[in-house]
Steps between C-alpha positions, in 0.01 A plus 500: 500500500200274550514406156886412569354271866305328298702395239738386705220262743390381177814392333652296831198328622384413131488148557261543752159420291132511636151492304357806357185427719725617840497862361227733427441639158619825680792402582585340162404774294663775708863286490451486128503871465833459715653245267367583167774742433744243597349233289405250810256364300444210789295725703179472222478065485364367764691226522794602658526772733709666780424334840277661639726567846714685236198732426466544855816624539484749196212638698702526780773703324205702342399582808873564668556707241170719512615572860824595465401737232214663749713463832816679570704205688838604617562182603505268215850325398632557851499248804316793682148479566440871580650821503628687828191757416253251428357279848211616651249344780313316173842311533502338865511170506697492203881368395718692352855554335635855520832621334645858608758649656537532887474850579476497892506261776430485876461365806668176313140404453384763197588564186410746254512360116520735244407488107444724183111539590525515903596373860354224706591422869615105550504392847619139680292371757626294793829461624683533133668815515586643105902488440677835427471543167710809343211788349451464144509147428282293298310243663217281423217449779241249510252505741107565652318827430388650824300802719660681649414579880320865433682654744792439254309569183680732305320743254818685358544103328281385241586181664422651799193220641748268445787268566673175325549209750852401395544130446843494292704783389764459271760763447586506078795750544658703785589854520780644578699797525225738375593856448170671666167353622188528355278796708285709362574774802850455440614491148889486401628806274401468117878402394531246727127337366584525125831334579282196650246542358398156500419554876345840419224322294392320779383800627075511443486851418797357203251224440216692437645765267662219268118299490298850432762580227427109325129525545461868315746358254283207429189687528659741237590255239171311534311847431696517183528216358127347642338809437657730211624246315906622543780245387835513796797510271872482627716717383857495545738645739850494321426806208671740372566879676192697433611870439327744683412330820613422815884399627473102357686204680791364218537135427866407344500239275789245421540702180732756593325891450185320487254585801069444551302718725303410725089636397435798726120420333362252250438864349652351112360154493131588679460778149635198280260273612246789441669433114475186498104426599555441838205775601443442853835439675640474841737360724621535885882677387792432702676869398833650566659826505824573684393839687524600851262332750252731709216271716291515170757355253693171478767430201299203395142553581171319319220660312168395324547578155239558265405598167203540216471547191203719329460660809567897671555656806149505642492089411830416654367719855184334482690156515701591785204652728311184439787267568612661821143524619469137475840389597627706736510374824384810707155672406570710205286757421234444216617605117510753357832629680561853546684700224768801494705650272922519574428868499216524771731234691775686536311900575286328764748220680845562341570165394386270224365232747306645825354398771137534536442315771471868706386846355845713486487659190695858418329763289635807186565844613677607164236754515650691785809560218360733261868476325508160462146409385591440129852303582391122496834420690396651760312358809368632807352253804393461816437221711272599828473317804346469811605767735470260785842358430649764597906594439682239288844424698848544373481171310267538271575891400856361426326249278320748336865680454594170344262557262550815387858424425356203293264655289602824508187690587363757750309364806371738751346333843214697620426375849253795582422655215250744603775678680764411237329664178377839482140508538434605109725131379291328794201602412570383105602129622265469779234365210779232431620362796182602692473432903847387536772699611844308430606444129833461292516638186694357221620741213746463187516277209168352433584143537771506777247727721217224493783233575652692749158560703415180421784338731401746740153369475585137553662605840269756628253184386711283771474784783124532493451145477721441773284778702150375374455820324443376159206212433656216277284198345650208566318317186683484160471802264651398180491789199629542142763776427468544123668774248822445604750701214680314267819643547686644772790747524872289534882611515515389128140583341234386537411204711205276472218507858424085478701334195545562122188306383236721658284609281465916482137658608287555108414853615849552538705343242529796255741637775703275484761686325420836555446470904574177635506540821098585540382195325359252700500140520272217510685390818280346796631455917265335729540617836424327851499693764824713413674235342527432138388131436501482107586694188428461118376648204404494109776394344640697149389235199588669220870468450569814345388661794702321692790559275413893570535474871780296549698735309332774689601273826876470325431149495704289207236346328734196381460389840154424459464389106321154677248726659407770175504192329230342724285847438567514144323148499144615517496505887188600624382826737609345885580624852582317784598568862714334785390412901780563749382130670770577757346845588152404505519177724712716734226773519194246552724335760579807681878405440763794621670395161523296205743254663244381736336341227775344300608149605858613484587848362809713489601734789438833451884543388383278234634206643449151567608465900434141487721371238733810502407558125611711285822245522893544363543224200813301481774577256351199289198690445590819437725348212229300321285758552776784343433687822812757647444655801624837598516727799 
C-alpha cells in the first residue's frame, strides 16, 4: 500500500524537480529500495529528484499509515469525529461531530444519542428548546464536549462525566412507525424481532454478540494461517447428494430431472484437497441440512472446517486445544483437554455430551443381579441425590413416566430408601450411593437405561440448582469424547455413528465382519459445558476400505466413483474436524440460543419471519424449472 502512495505522488508531481543536495543520502537510498523494483531509476542521479515537499508528504503517509495500523480508529471515512462510547473529560474543550440514533429525549432540552459502541447525553443550553424528534432517527450533532455538574454524573454511562454542548443537529432520516422500542427491560417476543430484525440489531446485547463472533473468527484464521501455516480454500455449495448423511436441501436445475444439493459439509471436497496437496486446509463453511430446528440447530448454520494431511487423532486434538485456548473469547482452560471414552460417557452421564460444569454423575449396580452379570445388554444404574430435596412433585414423576414409555426400561424412585429396601439390599448399596438417601434406579437394556437416567439426570440437575443444592463452576470445562462405534443399529442394517468416511479403530478392524457393531471408531466430539461444539475424525484413505464399508453401510458406490477415485490417487493418511462457530460464540456470549448470535437466522419453525421465506414460485418458474406441485 505504501509502495502503491508512493508511486502514485511520484508519477503526478514528476515535473516538480529539486537538487539532490535538498535530500539526505538517507532519504535517497531508502526511496531507491522503494523504486528499484519498479525501475525508477531517477531516484539514484542527483540531478533530478522529487521535490522535496513531495518527500515530506511520503513521510507523512508513512507515518498515517503506521498509526492506523497500531490504533483502532472507528472513526475514519465517516464525517464523525467520535463514537457515542468514546468522549471522556480528556475531551472538554473539544468539538465534535457525533452520528447515532436518538434513543430518548426530555425535558425538550436532552437528548440521548445512541451508536454501535455506546450512548452519550446531548443537551441545549439557553432558551433553544430541542424539536420533537420521533425515537430512532439518525441525526448528526455537532457541538462542545462538556462536565457534567457531579450531581448529574452518571456512572451506569461510560459517558457518564460527560455531556456534548449541542451547536447544530441535523436529522439524516426520520423514524417512523416502528414496531417495538428499543429497552433492554422490555424486549418484544422473539418472532416479532426476527421479523424486524433490522431494529433488533440495534439492540447492544445484538451488537455485542455479532462483534465477539467477528473478532474470534479473525483471531481464528490469523492463528492458522499466521501461525501453522494453513491455506483457506472455498469449496462449493451446489454438489451432488452425499449418501449416508443428513436430509440435504435440493436445487432444480433448468434441465428437467436434473437437481444439486446443497453441501450439508465440505466433507467430499476438504478429503480431495487432502488428494490433491492441499495439506493444511480450512475454511469458515456456510452448511445446510434440512432437519428440524431445536435452539441448537439452524437449517443453514456455519462451521470452521479443517483438515491435515500426515496427521492422527492425537495431532488433530492437539490443534484444536491450542486454537481455542488462544482464540476463544472467554478463559479456556489450559491444554491438554480432558478425555473419555463414548462408553464411560454414557454409564456415568447417559449421554454422549455432558455437562461437567457440576458433579452429578450415576454409578453400576449390575452386581446386585447375580443373573444378569454375564449379559452385556444388560444395565443396572442409579443416580443418588441429595436427600434435602425432598419429594419430586407430580410433574416430574410423570416425566419420568414419559420416559419409560420412550425407552422402554424399568425406573424405580427411591425417595427414602432406607425404609424402602430391606435392610440386607440396603446394606449392599449403601457403599454406592453412600450418605444419601433418595435415588432412582434405571434398569433394562444397557444403552436405553443410561439414556433414560440420563434425562432424568439433566432435570434432577435443574432442581438442585434451582435449590442451591448442587455446586456448579461457572468457568468453561471443555472435554474430548473419543471411541465412539463405527456403526450403529438402523431399521435397514446397519447405520454409520458420524458419516461413511470415518476411519474404523486398528485394534478393532478384524471385526469388522465378524462383529461390527463392537468396533470402534476414530471419531472425536469436543464438548463445552454440555453442548457439543465440534466433531471429526481420521478419515478412511485407502479406497478399498472404503469400498468395504460403504457396502457394509448399503451405500452404492457409483455414487461416489469421484471420491474412491481421489483415494485411489495416492492420498495421504488425514483427519480433520469441524467448529460449530454458531454454538461456540453463543456459549462464550452466554446467548439463550444460537439465534442470538446470527445477524438474521430462521425461526425455530425453520423460517424466515422477515421475508416470509420459504416462498410459493409463480407458474413461470415452476415450468422452467420442470417443477409439479402436488397436495
Amino acid at each position: 500500500m505504501l509502495r502503491r502512495n508512493i508511486c502514485n505522488i511520484h508519477k503526478i508531481c514528476c515535473l516538480y524537480t529539486a537538487p539532490a543536495t535538498l535530500l539526505g543520502e538517507t532519504d535517497v537510498s531508502s526511496l531507491n529500495k522503494v523504486f528499484k523494483p519498479m525501475n525508477y531509476h531517477s531516484f539514484s542521479k542527483p540531478q533530478n529528484v522529487t521535490l522535496i515537499r513531495h518527500l515530506s508528504y511520503i513521510h507523512e503517509v508513512k507515518h498515517d499509515l503506521e498509526k492506523l495500523k497500531n490504533e483502532p480508529n472507528y472513526n475514519t471515512f465517516t464525517y464523525r469525529t467520535h463514537t457515542c462510547g468514546e468522549l471522556r473529560p480528556s475531551h472538554v474543550g473539544q468539538k465534535v461531530s457525533l452520528c447515532g440514533w436518538i434513543q430518548y429525549q426530555r425535558m425538550t432540552k436532552f437528548l440521548l444519542l445512541r451508536d454501535a459502541y455506546g450512548t452519550t447525553q446531548c443537551i441545549v443550553n439557553g432558551d433553544t428548546n430541542l424539536p420533537d424528534i420521533p425515537l430512532e432517527t439518525t441525526v448528526k450533532i455537532e457541538g462542545t464536549v462538556a462536565l457534567r455538574p457531579k450531581s448529574m454524573i452518571n456512572t451506569n454511562m461510560t459517558t457518564g462525566e460527560i455531556e456534548v454542548v449541542i451547536n447544530d443537529l441535523q436529522i439524516l432520516n426520520t423514524a417512523s412507525n416502528l414496531p417495538f422500542h428499543l429497552r433492554d427491560y422490555q424486549k418484544p417476543k422473539e418472532q416479532l424481532r426476527l421479523q424486524h430484525r433490522y431494529i433488533d440489531l440495534r439492540f447492544p446485547d445484538m451488537q455485542n454478540n455479532l462483534r465477539q463472533r467477528s473478532t474470534m473468527l479473525h483471531n481464528m484464521r490469523r492463528f492458522l494461517v499466521e501461525k501453522h501455516k494453513f491455506v483457506e480454500v472455498e469449496t462449493p455449495t451446489l454438489f451432488c447428494r452425499t449418501p449416508g448423511g443428513a436430509r440435504e436441501f435440493v436445487v432444480p436445475t433448468h434441465h428437467a430431472g436434473l437437481f444439486y444439493s446443497l453441501v450439508q459439509s465440505p466433507q467430499q471436497f476438504k478429503q480431495m484437497l487432502m488428494a490433491g496437496g492441499i495439506d493444511r486446509y480450512f475454511q469458515v463453511a456456510r452448511c445446510y441440512r434440512d432437519e428440524s430446528t431445536r435452539p441448537d440447530r439452524q437449517p443453514e448454520f456455519t462451521q470452521l472446517d479443517i483438515e491435515l494431511s500426515f496427521t492422527n487423532l492425537d495431532g488433530v486434538l492437539s490443534l484444536i486445544e491450542q486454537l481455542l485456548y488462544t482464540t476463544f473469547i472467554q478463559d479456556i482452560p489450559k491444554p491438554p483437554f480432558k478425555r473419555i471414552t463414548y462408553k464411560y460417557a454414557l454409564e456415568n452421564y447417559g449421554t454422549d455430551k455432558p455437562n461437567l460444569t457440576y458433579d452429578l454423575k450415576f454409578k453400576t449396580i449390575k452386581y446386585l443381579f447375580c443373573d444378569k452379570l454375564n449379559d452385556s445388554n444388560f444395565g443396572a444404574y442409579v443416580l443418588p441425590y441429595p436427600n434435602e430435596l425432598g419429594k419430586l412433585t407430580t410433574k416430574y414423576k410423570e416425566k419420568i413416566r414419559e420416559l419409560i414409555k420412550k425407552y422402554k426400561t424399568k425406573v424405580v424412585l427411591y425417595e427414602n430408601i432406607s425404609k424402602e429396601l430391606s435392610v440386607e439390599l440396603f446394606n449392599k448399596i449403601q457403599d454406592t450411593i453412600g450418605e444419601r438417601n433418595s435415588c432412582i434406579v434405571s434398569l433394562g437394556d444397557n444403552e436405553n437405561a443410561c439414556l433414560c437416567l440420563g434425562e432424568i439426570r439433566d432435570f434432577i440437575a435443574t432442581l438442585l440448582l434451582s435449590k442451591n443444592l448442587l455446586k456448579i463452576n461457572n468457568a468453561m470445562v471443555p472435554l474430548w469424547v473419543i471411541d465412539f462405534p463405527l456403526f450403529v443399529k438402523g431399521e435397514n442394517g446397519l447405520e454409520t455413528c458420524h458419516h461413511p468416511f470415518t476411519a474404523p479403530h486398528p485394534e478393532d478392524i478384524h471385526l469388522l465382519q465378524s462383529d461390527p457393531l463392537k468396533v470402534r471408531s476414530l471419531a472425536y466430539d469436543l464438548v463445552l459445558n454440555g453442548n457439543e461444539v465440534g466433531g471429526g475424525s481420521v478419515r478412511v484413505h485407502n479406497a478399498e476400505l472404503q469400498e468395504k464399508l460403504l457396502k457394509m453401510l448399503n451405500i452404492d458406490n457409483t455414487k461416489l466413483l469421484h471420491f474412491l477415485n481421489a483415494l485411489r490417487s495416492g492420498c495421504p493418511p488425514h483427519a480433520g474436524i469441524a467448529l460449530g462457530i454458531d454454538r461456540l460464540v453463543s456459549i462464550a456470549c452466554n446467548a439463550e440460543s444460537i439465534r442470538e448470535v446470527i445477524a438474521f437466522p430462521k425461526s425455530h419453525e425453520g423460517k424466515d419471519p422477515l421475508s416470509g421465506a420459504p416462498n410459493f414460485i409463480n407458474e413461470d418458474d415452476k415450468k422452467y424449472y420442470h417443477i409439479v406441485t402436488v397436495d
